[in-house]
Each structure stands twice: as structure tokens, then as C-alpha cells.
C-alpha positions as semicolon CSV with decimal commas, in nm:
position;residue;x (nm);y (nm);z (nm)
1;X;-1,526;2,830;-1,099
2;X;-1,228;2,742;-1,344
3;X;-0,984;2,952;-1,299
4;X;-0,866;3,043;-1,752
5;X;-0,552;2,894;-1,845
6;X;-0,487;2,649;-1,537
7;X;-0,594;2,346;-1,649
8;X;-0,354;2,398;-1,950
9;X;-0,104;2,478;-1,687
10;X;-0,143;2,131;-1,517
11;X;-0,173;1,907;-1,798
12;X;0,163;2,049;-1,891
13;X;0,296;1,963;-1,545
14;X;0,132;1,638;-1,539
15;X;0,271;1,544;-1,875
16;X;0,627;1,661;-1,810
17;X;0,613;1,452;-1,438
18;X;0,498;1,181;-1,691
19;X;0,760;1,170;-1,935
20;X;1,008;1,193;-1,628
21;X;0,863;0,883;-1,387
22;X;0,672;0,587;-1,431
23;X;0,285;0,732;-1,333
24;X;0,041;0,475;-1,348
25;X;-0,285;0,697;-1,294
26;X;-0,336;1,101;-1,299
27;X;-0,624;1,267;-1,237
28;X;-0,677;1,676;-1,167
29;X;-0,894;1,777;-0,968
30;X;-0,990;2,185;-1,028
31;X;-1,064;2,389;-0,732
32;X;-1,176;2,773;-0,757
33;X;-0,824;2,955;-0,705
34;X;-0,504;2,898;-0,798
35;X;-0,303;2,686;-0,557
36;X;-0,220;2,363;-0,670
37;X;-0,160;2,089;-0,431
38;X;0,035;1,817;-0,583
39;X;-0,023;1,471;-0,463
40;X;0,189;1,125;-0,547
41;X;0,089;0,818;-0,398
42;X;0,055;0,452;-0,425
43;X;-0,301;0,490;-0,359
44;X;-0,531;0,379;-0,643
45;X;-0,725;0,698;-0,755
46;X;-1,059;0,580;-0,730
47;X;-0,997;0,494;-0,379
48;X;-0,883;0,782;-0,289
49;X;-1,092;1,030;-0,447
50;X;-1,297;1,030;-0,165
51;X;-1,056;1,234;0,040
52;X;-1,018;1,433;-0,232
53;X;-1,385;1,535;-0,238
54;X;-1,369;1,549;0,108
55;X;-1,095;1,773;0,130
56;X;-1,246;2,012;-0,153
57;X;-1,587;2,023;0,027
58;X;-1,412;2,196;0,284
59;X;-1,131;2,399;0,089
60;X;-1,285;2,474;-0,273
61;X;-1,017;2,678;-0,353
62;X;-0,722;2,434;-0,412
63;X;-0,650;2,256;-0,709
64;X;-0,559;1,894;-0,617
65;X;-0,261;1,700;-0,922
66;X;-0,262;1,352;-0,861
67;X;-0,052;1,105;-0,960
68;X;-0,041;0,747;-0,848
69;X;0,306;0,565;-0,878
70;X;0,470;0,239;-0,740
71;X;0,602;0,249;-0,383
72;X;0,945;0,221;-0,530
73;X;0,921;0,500;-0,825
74;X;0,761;0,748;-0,535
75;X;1,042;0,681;-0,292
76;X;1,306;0,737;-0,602
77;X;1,092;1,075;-0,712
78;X;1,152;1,219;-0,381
79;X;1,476;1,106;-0,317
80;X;1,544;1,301;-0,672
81;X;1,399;1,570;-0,567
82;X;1,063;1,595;-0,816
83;X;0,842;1,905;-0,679
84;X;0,558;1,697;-0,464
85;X;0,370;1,851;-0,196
86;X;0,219;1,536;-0,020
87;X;0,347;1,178;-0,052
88;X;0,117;0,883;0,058
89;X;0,289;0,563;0,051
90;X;0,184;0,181;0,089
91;X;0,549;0,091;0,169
92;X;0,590;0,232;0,547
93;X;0,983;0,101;0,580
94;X;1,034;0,349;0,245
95;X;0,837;0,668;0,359
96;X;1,021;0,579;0,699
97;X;1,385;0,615;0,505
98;X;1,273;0,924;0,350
99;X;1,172;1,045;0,677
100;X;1,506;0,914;0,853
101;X;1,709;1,090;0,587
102;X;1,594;1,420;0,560
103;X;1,340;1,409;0,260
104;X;1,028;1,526;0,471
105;X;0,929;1,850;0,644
106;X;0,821;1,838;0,976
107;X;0,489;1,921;1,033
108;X;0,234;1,936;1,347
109;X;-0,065;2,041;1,498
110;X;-0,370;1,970;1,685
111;X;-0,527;1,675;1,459
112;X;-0,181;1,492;1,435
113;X;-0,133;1,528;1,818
114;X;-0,400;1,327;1,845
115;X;-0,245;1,015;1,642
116;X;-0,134;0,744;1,883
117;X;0,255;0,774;1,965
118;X;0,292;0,445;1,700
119;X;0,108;0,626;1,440
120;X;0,377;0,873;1,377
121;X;0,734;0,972;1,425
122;X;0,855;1,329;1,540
123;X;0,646;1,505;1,312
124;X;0,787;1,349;1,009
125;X;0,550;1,093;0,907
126;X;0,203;1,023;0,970
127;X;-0,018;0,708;0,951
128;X;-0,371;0,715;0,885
129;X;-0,473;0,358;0,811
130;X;-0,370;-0,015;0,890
131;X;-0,464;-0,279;0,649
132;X;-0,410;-0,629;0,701
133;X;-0,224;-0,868;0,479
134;X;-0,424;-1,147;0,299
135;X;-0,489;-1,418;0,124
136;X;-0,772;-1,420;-0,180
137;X;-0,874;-1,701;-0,321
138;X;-1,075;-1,830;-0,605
139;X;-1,345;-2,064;-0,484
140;X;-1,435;-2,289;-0,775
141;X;-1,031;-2,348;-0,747
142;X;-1,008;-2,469;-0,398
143;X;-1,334;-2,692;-0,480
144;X;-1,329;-2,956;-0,269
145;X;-1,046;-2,865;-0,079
146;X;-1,022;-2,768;0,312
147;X;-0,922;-2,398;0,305
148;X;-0,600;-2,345;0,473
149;X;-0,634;-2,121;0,827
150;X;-0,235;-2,090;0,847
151;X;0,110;-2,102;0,644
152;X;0,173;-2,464;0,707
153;X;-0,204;-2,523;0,644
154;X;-0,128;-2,384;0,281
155;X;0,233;-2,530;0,252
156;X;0,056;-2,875;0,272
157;X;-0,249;-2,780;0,018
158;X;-0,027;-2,657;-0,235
159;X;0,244;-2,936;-0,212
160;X;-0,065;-3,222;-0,241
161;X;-0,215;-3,048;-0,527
162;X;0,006;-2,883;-0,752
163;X;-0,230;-3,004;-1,073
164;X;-0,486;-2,715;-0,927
165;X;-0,218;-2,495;-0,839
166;X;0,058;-2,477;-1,096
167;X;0,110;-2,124;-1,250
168;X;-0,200;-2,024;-1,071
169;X;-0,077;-1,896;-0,733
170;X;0,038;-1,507;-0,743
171;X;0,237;-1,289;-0,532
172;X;0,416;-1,007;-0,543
173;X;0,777;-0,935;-0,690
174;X;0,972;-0,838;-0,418
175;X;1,236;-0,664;-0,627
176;X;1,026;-0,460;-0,815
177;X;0,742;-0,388;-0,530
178;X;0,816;-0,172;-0,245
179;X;0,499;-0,300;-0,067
180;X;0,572;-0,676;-0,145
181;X;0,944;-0,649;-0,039
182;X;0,790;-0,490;0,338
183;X;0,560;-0,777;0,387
184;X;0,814;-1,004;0,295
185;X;1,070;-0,906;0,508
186;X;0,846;-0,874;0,794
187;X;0,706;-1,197;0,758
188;X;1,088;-1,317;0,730
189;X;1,105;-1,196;1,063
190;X;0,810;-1,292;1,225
191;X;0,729;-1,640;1,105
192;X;0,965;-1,963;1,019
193;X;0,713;-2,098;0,768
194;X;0,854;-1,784;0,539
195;X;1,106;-1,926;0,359
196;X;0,932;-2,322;0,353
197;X;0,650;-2,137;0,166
198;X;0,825;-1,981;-0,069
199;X;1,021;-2,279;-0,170
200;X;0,680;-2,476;-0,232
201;X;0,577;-2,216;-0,436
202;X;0,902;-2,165;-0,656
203;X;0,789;-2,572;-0,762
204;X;0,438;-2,440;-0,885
205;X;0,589;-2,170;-1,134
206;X;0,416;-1,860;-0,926
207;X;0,315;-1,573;-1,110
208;X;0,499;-1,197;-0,965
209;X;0,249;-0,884;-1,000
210;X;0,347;-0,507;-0,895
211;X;0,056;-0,426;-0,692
212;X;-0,268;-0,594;-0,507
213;X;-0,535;-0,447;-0,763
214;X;-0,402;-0,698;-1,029
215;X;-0,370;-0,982;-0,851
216;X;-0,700;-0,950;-0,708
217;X;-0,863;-0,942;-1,056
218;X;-0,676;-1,256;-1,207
219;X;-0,819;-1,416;-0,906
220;X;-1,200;-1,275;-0,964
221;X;-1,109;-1,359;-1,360
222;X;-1,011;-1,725;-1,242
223;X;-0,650;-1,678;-1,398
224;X;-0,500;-1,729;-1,029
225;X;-0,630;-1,965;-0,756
226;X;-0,489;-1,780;-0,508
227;X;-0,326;-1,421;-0,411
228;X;-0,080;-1,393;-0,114
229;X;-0,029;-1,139;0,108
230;X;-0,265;-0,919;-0,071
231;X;-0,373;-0,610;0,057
232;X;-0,701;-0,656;0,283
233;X;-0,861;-0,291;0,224
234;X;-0,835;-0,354;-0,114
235;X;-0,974;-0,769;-0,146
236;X;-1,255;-0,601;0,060
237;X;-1,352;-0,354;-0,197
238;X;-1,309;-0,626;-0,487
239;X;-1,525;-0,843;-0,301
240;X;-1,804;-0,599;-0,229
241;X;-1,821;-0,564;-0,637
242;X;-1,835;-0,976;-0,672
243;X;-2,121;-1,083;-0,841
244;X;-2,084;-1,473;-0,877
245;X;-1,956;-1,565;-0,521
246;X;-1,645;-1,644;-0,667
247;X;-1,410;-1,521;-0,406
248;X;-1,344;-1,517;-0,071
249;X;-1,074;-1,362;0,192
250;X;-0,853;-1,564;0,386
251;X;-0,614;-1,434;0,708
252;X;-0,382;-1,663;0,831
253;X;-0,409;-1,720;1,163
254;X;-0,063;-1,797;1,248
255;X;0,087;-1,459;1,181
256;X;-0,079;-1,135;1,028
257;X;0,135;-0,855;0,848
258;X;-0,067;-0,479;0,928
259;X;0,087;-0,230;0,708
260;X;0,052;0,171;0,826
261;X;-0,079;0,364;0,502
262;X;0,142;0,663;0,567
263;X;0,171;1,062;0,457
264;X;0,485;1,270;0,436
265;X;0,557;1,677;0,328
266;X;0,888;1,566;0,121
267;X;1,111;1,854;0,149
268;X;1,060;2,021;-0,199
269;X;0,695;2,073;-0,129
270;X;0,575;2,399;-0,205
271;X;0,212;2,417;-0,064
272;X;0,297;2,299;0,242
273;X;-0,007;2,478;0,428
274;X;-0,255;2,268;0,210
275;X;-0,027;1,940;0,263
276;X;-0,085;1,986;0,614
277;X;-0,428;2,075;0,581
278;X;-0,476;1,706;0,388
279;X;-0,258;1,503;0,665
280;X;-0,500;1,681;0,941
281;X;-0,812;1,584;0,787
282;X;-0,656;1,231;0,719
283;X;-0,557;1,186;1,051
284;X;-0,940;1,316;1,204
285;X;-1,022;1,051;0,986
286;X;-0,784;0,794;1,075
287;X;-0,984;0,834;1,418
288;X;-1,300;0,802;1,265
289;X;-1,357;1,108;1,385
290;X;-1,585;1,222;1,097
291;X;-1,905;1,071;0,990
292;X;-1,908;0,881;0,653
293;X;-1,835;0,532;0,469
294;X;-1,466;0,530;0,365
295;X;-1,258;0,329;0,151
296;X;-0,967;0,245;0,362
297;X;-0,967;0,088;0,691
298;X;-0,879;0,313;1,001
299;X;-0,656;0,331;1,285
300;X;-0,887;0,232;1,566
301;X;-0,954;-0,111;1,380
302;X;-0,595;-0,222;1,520
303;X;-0,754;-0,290;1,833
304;X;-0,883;-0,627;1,733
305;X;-0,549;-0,686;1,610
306;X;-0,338;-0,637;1,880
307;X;-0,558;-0,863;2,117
308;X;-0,503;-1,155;1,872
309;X;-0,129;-1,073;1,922
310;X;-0,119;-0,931;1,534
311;X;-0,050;-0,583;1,590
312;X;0,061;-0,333;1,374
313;X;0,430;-0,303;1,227
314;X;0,566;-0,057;1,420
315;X;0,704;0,313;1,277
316;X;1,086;0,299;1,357
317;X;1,418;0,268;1,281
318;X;1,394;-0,116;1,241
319;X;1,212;-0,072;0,881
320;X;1,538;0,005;0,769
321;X;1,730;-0,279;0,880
322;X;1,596;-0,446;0,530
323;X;1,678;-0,168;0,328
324;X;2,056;-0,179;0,398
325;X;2,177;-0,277;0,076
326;X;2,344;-0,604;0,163
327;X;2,104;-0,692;0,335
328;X;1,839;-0,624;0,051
329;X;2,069;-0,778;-0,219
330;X;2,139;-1,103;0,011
331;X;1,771;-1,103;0,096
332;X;1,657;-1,070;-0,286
333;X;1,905;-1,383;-0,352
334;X;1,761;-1,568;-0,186
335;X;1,393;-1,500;-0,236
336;X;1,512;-1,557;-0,623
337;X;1,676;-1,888;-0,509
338;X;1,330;-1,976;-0,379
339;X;1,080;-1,854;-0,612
340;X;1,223;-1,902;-0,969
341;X;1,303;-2,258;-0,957
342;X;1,205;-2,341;-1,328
């Protein structure tokens, strides 16, 4: 049942949030009463609307708003204090800050007491997926070519080839993306190849993108040869939808970034029953404990992972160690230094 004058309500909401942030999909969802719960997240809506369906099947009487943002512009709407009931972020080291600084609500119960102790942190913030960083790749690009298992593998393909590979290799911009500036830095800490890699790819005039969606299509569309550090939920879906054969995943086996898809009440939420009723159902789910096909990856598929030494980055105060602002603006300097070399 549509509840007479709400969806006027909403849009109004929706286009005032709108005019105020940078929202790069909205979508309402009508339930039978009048509660509204308000969801941003970095999430692409048709990959999430599963949940949402989900969640409706079992609660027809809320109203679900939302709006899907960059990592960054979410972490600034909270920190502003925009009216959000649930925030589901991409960029764990930024929901972790929010967390850390007294932007979230603490929340708990049965479901989230189930959660592995690495899966959240004092009932602040909750993860409910890990997806692997990756590499996509056009095929007809790397004709010929052995495909590269690890970072020096692909330091040496693209330095021996940059006729295929000039102003066809994409990644993300760092300063813009909050989910490209977390794999970054974590790979700066993890791997020495980082910074060699970057430098070979400053030579071949790389192309920076905002989010994995995009770069995944230039690479379907042949525009990109490659897309780096990419994220693997969403190259799976992409490839699933391939018609021609013309792409194919790559992990590097040297070092794998696995990014915690995480859920916070910021501390202006309103609905903060139905938040938590969303973060319990995500984290039955994280489990797999619910029957069904699901977009995003769960937790239990760390296990694999973690015996191949590539575990999980971990929720805790070390996320923020990159978002200390000399440390971000020295960081940024020289990932610039690196990367724009024309």
C-alpha cells in the first residue's frame, strides 16, 4: 500500500540531499507505513537492491531512501552531520575514522555477536563482506602476451610493451577515491613493488577513474587494456554479463588487498531500530546464514584467503595512520610524482 503524500515527501528529501552532496544514484523504495529508513552508501544500487528486497520481504512497512555517493562525499556527509540512518562504505579506513571519532551509534545484538571479533569493532562498525582486489584485463589486448601472475610480472609486461599499453592502463585516483587511496596505502605497506609500479605506469600516461564500475566497462568496451586493483565482487558480476569472452580476472599472487564492505548508525540517524534491523540481517548474511544467490561476496570466503597468507585488512586503529594529514598530503605527493609524469 502507498501510503498518500509520501512519495512527494521523499522526492523532496532526496532532491534537497541532492542539491547539497554529490549523489551519484537514488532510488526509493516504498514500504506500507511511514518510517523512512535512509540509506547512503558507496554501494552501486543495482547491487544492492537485493538486500533491499530482502529486507522489505521481511519488514513491508519501512520505506527504504537510497542514495549512493563516493567513499569520500559519504565520509564528508556524516562528518557534516546530513540526517542518514545507515552508512555502508567501500572505504573501511574512512567508516573506521567516523567510528574512532564519534560519528556512529553503537549498536548490538544477537546477529552482530555472531560476527568474528575482526569483523567489527565495539559495536561501532560492522563488516559484512570481503572482496578481493584485482586486476581485469582485456584479452584481445594482452594477445600474445604471457599474463602477468604478480607485480613484477606486470612491471616487466608493461615496461616491454608500452605500444599496447600507453593510455590504456586505468586505476584509480587516489586523491579523489576513498577506496583507491585504502588499497593504495595498504599495498604501500605490504608490498615493495608499490611504488616501482606506479612509476612504470606514470611513463604509459594511465588513465584515473572514481570507482571500479567504470573502469571495468572501458575494459569490456576495449578503451583500457587493463584495470588495477579493481574491485573483485564487482569484475565478477561484469564478467558473468560478458558475451564475447573478452575479459578475464587476474589476482596477483604476490600480495592480495581484501577490503571489509562495512555498515555504521552515524550519530544523526533517526530510525535507528530499522538501521539495526538492516546491519542484523546483513550480518546473518555475511555468514551465509540465509539461503539465496547474492551479489557480494561473504565473510566466510576469507578462509581461502588467509591460508594463502592474504587475509583480510584488519578493523583498527592502524587505518588511520594514512589518514593523518601529513601523512596523506606527503603520501599524495608522491603518488602524483609517480603517476603524472607527462
Amino acid at each position: 500500500m502507498r501510503i498518500p503524500g509520501l512519495a512527494v515527501v521523499l522526492t523532496l528529501w532526496a532532491c534537497n540531499v541532492a542539491n547539497a552532496l554529490e549523489v551519484e544514484d537514488h532510488r526509493l523504495f516504498p514500504g506500507s507505513g511511514d518510517r523512512i529508513l535512509r540509506i547512503v552508501s558507496t554501494t552501486d544500487l543495482d547491487v544492492f537492491e537485493p538486500y533491499i528486497a530482502a529486507f522489505q520481504d521481511v519488514r513491508p512497512d519501512v520505506s527504504i531512501d537510497y542514495s549512493v555517493m563516493s567513499s569520500s562525499i559519504l565520509y564528508s556527509a556524516i562528518r557534516e552531520g546530513h540526517s542518514f540512518d545507515l552508512a555502508v562504505s567501500s572505504a573501511m579506513d574512512l567508516q573506521f575514522q567516523l567510528a574512532n571519532d564519534g560519528f556512529a551509534q553503537r549498536y548490538r545484538s544477537a546477529a552482530t555477536e555472531t560476527l568474528p571479533d575482526w569483523a567489527r569493532w565495539r559495536g561501532l562498525i560492522f563488516a559484512f563482506t570481503s572482496e578481493p582486489a584485482v586486476m581485469v584485463i582485456n584479452n584481445e589486448h594482452f594477445s600474445g602476451l604471457d599474463l602477468p601472475t604478480t607485480r613484477q610480472d606486470l612491471i616487466g609486461l608493461l615496461r616491454d610493451h608500452p605500444d599496447r599499453f600507453t593510455g590504456a592502463v586505468g586505476t584509480y585516483d587516489v586523491r579523489e577515491s576513498g577506496l583507491g587511496y585504502l588499497f593504495a596505502t595498504q599495498e604501500d605497506r605490504s608490498t615493495d613493488a608499490f611504488w616501482r609500479l606506479n612509476e612504470v605506469m606514470g611513463r604509459l600516461d594511465p588513465r584515473f577513474y572514481c570507482c571500479s564500475s567504470q573502469m571495468i566497462d572501458d575494459v569490456a568496451d576495449g578503451q583500457l587494456a587493463l584495470a588495477y586493483n579493481v574491485l573483485g565482487s564487482y569484475a565478477k558480476e561484469r564478467l558473468a554479463q560478458d558475451q564475447g569472452d573478452r575479459m578475464q580476472i587476474i589476482r596477483m599472487q604476490d600480495f592480495t588487498n581484501v577490503m571489509l564492505r562495512t555498515a555504521i548508525i552515524p550519530a544523526t540517524a533517526k530510525e535507528t531500530e530499522a538501521a539495526g534491523a538492516m546491519i542484523d540481517m546483513l550480518a546473518t548474511l555475511a555468514l551465509r546464514q540465509a539461503p539465496g544467490n547474492w551479489p557480494l561476496p561473504s565473510l566466510s570466503e576469507t578462509g581461502a584467503d588467509e591460508a594463502l597468507g592474504f587475509g583480510p585488512i584488519r578493523l583498527g586503529p592502524a587505518l588511520m595512520v594514512y589518514l593523518d594529514p601529513l601523512n596523506r598530503r606527503a603520501f599524495l605527493t608522491d603518488w602524483e610524482n609517480a603517476m603524472e609524469q607527462q
